[in-house]
C-alpha positions as CSV (number, residue, x, y, z in Angstrom):
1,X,-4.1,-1.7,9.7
2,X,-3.0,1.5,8.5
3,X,-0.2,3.0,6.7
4,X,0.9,6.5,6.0
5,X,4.5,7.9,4.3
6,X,5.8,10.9,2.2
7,X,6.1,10.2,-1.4
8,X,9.0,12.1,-2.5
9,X,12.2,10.6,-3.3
10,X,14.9,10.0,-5.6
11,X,13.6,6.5,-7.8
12,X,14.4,3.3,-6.4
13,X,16.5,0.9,-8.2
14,X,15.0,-2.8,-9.5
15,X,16.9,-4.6,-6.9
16,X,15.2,-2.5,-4.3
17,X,12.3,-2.8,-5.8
18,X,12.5,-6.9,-6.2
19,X,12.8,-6.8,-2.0
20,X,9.5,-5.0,-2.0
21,X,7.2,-5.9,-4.6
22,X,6.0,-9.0,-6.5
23,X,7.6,-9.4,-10.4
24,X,4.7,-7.9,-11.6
25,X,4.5,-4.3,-9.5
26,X,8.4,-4.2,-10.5
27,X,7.5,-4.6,-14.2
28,X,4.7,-2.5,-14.1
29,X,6.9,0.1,-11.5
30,X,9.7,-0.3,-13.9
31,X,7.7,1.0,-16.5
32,X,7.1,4.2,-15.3
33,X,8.9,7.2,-15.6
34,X,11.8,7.6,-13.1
35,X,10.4,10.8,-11.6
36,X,7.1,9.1,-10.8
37,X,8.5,5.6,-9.6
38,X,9.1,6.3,-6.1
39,X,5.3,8.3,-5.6
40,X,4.0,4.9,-7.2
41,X,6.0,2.5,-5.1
42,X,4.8,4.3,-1.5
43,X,1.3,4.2,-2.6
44,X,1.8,0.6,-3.3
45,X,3.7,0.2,-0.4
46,X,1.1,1.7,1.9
47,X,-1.6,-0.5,0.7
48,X,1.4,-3.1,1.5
49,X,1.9,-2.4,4.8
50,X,-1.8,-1.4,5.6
51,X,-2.6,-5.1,4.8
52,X,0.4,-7.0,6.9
53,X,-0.6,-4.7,10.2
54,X,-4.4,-5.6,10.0
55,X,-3.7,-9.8,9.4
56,X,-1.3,-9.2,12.3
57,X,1.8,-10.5,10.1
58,X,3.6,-7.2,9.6
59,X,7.1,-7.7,7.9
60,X,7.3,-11.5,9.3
61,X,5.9,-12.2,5.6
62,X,8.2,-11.2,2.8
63,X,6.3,-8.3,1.4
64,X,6.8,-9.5,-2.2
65,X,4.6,-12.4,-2.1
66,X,2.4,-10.2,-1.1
67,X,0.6,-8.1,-4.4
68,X,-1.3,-5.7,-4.4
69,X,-2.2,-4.3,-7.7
70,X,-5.8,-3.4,-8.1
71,X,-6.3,-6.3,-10.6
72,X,-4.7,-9.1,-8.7
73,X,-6.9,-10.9,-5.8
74,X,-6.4,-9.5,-2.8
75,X,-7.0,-12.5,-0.3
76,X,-4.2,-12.9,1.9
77,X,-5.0,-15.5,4.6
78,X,-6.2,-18.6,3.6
79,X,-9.5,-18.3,6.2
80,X,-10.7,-14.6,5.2
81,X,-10.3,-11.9,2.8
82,X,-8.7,-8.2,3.5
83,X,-9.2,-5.3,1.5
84,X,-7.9,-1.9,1.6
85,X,-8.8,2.2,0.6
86,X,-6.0,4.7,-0.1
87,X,-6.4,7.8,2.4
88,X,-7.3,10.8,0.4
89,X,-4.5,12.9,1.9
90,X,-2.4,16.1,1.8
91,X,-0.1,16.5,-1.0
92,X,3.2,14.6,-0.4
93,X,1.6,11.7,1.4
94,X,0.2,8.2,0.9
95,X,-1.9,6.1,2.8
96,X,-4.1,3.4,3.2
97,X,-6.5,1.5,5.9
98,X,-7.1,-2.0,5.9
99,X,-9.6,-4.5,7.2
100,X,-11.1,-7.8,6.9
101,X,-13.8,-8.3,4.4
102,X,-14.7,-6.6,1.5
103,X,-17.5,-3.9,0.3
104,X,-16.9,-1.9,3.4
105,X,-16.5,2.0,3.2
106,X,-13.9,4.3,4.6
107,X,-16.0,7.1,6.4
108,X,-13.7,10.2,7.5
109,X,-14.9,13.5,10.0
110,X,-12.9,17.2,9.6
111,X,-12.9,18.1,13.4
112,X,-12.9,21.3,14.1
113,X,-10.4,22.0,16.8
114,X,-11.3,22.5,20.6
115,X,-11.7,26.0,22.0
């Protein structure tokens, strides 16, 4: 699965951010400073959405049972494990790719365009 937004916005209030996001993303989102809450929130909702899209799920499961904070376990299904890289992107974007298993690498090719 893979996911891919723009980051800027105006900050998004708690009970936004309670639809989206586990108690602990909207602590530690909540935390933040307001000008770099929403940035934070799409890169967490990329990884997110990356994840729903590869298990096939999408937004049938609530996306705040769902974390996805680097220290939590990310094992979504009960029968495998997912895992996901953020996209190393231009500025004003977020991504992420995701796929079953874990210790896999993202591998990514600059084309040059066709003549």
């Amino acid at each position: 699965g893979v996911d891919v937004e723009p980051t800027a916005g105006e900050p998004l209030s708690r009970t936004v951010l309670e639809r989206c996001c586990t108690p602990r993303e909207v602590d530690r989102l909540c935390a933040m400073p307001a000008e770099q809450r929403h940035a934070a929130f799409v890169e967490l909702w990329t990884r997110k959405e990356a994840l729903l899209k590869a298990t096939g799920q999408g937004l049938r499961r609530e996306p705040n049972t769902l974390s996805v904070l680097d220290d939590d376990d990310r094992s979504i299904a009960d029968d495998a494990s997912w895992s996901y890289r953020a996209l190393d992107l231009a500025a004003g974007h977020a991504g992420a790719v995701a796929a079953r298993g874990a210790g896999w690498r993202l591998a990514c090719w600059e084309l040059a365009p066709c003549s």
